[in-house]
C-alpha positions as CSV (number, residue, x, y, z in Angstrom):
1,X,17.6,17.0,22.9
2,X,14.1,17.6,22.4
3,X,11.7,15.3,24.0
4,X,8.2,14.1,22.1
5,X,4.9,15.4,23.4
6,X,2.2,12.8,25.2
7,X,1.0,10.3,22.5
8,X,-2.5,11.7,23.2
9,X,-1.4,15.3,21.7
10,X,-0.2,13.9,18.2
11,X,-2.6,10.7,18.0
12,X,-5.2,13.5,16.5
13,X,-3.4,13.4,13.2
14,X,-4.1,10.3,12.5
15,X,-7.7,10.7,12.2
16,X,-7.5,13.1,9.5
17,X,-8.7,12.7,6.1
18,X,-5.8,14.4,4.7
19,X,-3.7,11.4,6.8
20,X,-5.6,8.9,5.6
21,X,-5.8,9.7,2.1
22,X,-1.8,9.9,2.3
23,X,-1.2,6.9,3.8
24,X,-3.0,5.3,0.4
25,X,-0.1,5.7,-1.3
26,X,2.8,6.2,0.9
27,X,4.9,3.2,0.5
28,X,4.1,2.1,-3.2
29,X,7.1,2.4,-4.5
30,X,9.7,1.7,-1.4
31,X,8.4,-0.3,1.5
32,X,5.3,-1.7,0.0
33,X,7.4,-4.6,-2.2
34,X,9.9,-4.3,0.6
35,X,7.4,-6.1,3.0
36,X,6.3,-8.7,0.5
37,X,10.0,-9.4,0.0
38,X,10.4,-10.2,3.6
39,X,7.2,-12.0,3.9
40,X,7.6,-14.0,0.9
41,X,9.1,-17.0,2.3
42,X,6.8,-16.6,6.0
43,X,3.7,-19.1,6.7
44,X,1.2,-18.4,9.2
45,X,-0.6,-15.5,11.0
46,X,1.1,-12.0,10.6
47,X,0.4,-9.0,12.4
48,X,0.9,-5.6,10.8
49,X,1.0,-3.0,13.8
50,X,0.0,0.3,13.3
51,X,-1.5,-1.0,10.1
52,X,-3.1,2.3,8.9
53,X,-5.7,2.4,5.9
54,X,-4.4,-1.5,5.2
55,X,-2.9,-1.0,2.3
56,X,0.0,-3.0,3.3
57,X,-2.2,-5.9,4.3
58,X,-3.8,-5.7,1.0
59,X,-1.0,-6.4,-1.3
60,X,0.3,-8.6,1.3
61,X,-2.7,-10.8,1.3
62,X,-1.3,-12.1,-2.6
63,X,1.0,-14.2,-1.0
64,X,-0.2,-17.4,-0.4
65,X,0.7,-19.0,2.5
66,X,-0.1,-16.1,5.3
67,X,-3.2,-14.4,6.9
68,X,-2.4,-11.2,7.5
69,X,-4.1,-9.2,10.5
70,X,-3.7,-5.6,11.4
71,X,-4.7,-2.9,14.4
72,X,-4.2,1.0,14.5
73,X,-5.0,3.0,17.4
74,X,-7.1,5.5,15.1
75,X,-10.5,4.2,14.4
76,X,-10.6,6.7,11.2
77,X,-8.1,4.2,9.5
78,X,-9.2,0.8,10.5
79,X,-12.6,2.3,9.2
80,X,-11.1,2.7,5.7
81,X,-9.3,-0.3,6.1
82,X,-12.6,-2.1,6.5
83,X,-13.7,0.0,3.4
84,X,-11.7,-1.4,1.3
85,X,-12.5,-5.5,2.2
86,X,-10.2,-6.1,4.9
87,X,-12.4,-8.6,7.1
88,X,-13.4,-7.5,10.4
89,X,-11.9,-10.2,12.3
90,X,-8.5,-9.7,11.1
91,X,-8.7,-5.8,12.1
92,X,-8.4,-4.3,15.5
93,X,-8.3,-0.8,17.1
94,X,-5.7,-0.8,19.8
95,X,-2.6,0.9,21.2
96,X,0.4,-0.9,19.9
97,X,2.0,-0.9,23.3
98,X,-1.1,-3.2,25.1
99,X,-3.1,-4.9,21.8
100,X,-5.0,-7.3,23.5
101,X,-4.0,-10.4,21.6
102,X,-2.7,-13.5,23.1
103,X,1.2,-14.5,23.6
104,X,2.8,-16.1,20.4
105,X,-0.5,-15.4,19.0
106,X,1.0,-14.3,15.6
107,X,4.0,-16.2,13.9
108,X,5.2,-12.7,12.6
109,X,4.8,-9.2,12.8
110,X,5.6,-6.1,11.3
111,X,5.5,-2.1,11.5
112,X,6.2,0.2,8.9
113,X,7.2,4.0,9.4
114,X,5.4,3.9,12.9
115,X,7.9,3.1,15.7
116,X,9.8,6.3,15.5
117,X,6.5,8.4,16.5
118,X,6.8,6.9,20.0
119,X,8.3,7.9,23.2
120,X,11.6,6.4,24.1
121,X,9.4,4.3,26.8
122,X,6.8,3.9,24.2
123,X,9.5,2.1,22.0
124,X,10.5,-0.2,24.4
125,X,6.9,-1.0,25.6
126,X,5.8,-1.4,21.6
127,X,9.0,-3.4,20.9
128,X,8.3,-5.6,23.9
129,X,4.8,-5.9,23.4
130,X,6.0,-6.8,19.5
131,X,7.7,-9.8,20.9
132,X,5.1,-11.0,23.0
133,X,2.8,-11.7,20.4
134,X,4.9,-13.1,17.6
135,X,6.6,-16.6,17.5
136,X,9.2,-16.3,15.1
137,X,10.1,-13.0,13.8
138,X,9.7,-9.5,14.0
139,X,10.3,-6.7,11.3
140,X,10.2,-3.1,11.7
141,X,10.8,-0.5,9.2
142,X,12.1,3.2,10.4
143,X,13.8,6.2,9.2
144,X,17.7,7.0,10.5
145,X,19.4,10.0,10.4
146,X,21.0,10.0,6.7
147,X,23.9,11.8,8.3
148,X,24.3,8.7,11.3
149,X,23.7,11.5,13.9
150,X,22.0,11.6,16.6
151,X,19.0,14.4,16.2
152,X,16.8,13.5,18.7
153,X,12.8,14.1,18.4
154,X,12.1,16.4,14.9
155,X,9.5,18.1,13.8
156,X,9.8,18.6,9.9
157,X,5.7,18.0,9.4
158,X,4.9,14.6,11.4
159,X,7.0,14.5,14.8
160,X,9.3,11.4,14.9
161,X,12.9,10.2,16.2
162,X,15.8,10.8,13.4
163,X,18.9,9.0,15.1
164,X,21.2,6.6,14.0
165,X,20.8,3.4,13.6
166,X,23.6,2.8,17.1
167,X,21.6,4.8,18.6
168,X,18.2,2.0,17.5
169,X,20.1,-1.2,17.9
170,X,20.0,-1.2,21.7
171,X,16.7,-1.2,22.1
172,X,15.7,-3.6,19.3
173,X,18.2,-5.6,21.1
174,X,16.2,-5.3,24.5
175,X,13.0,-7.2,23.3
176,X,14.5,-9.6,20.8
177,X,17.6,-11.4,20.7
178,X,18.5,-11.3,17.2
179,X,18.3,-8.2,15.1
180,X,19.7,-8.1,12.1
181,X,19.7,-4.3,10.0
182,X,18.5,-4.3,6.2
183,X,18.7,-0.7,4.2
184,X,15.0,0.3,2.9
185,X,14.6,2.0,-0.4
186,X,12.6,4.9,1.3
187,X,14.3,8.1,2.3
188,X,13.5,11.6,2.5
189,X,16.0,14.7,3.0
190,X,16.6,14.0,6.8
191,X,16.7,9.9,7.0
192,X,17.2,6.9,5.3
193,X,15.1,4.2,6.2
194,X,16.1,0.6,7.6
195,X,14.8,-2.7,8.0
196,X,15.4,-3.7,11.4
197,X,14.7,-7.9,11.1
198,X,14.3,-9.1,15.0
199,X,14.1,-12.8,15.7
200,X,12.6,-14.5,18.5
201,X,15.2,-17.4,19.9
202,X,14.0,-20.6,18.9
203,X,11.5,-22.8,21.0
């Protein structure tokens, strides 16, 4: 199986303009409504991690009873993200895996189409880090191998994880007790993508 490359040799391609300009429109018609779906229902502060140019945090911000923050470790995004009126003080620059914030600091969280660019110990440590700031509940969206094979670390254009979604649950299952797996409307030739809906155990 073929292993993924330091986070410091791929991190470059999200400070593109070509990245960020894609990233504008990525998930309009899939994961976009997906999140507001899942959010609908939520009150409180929300964390989007690896938030990008914001444009999830932007059409999430209709819904009325959240304030949704959001951090990136590329300062090229959060700098379009602050272009286009996010305030300041809900956006930070940060590596997923450490952010900074404070324990339960957030009531939910989310990532969207960002997990699978990690290391294996990068997942756990973003997953873990995922549950230390959130209260209640955690959602991350993903691609899995449309075939339910294991591929391993693929390199079609971006660099990501393609396995199934056995081969995700465990360590979802390591940071958060309850995870629960919803299909996503996005897919591509090689995945499918899935909600993976992690909840914190209550008190």
């Amino acid at each position: 199986m073929r292993h993924p490359p330091d986070a410091a040799a791929t991190a470059d391609l999200y400070r593109t303009p070509e990245m960020a300009a894609a990233l504008e429109t990525w998930g309009e018609d899939s994961v976009w409504p997906e999140i507001q779906l899942l959010l609908c229902l939520c009150k409180g502060r929300v964390l989007d991690i690896a938030c990008g140019v914001g444009r999830a945090i932007e059409i999430s911000a209709k819904l009325p009873d959240i304030e949704v923050h959001g951090c990136d470790s590329s300062d090229v995004l959060i700098g379009r993200a602050l272009k286009r009126g996010i305030p300041a003080a809900r956006l930070k620059v940060c590596d997923a895996r450490a952010t900074g914030y404070g324990d339960r600091e957030f009531d939910y969280s989310y990532s969207i189409g960002s997990l699978e660019h990690f290391s294996e110990a990068g997942i756990a440590e973003f997953l873990a880090e995922a549950a230390r700031v959130t209260r209640h509940a955690s959602f991350h969206q993903i691609p899995t191998a449309r075939d339910g094979v294991d591929h391993g670390w693929i390199t079609p254009h971006q660099s990501y994880f393609n396995n199934s979604v056995a081969w995700w649950l465990p360590r979802f299952r390591a940071a958060f007790p309850i995870v629960r797996v919803l299909d996503s409307t996005w897919s591509d030739d090689e995945s499918r993508g899935a909600w993976f809906i992690c909840t914190k155990a209550p008190g």
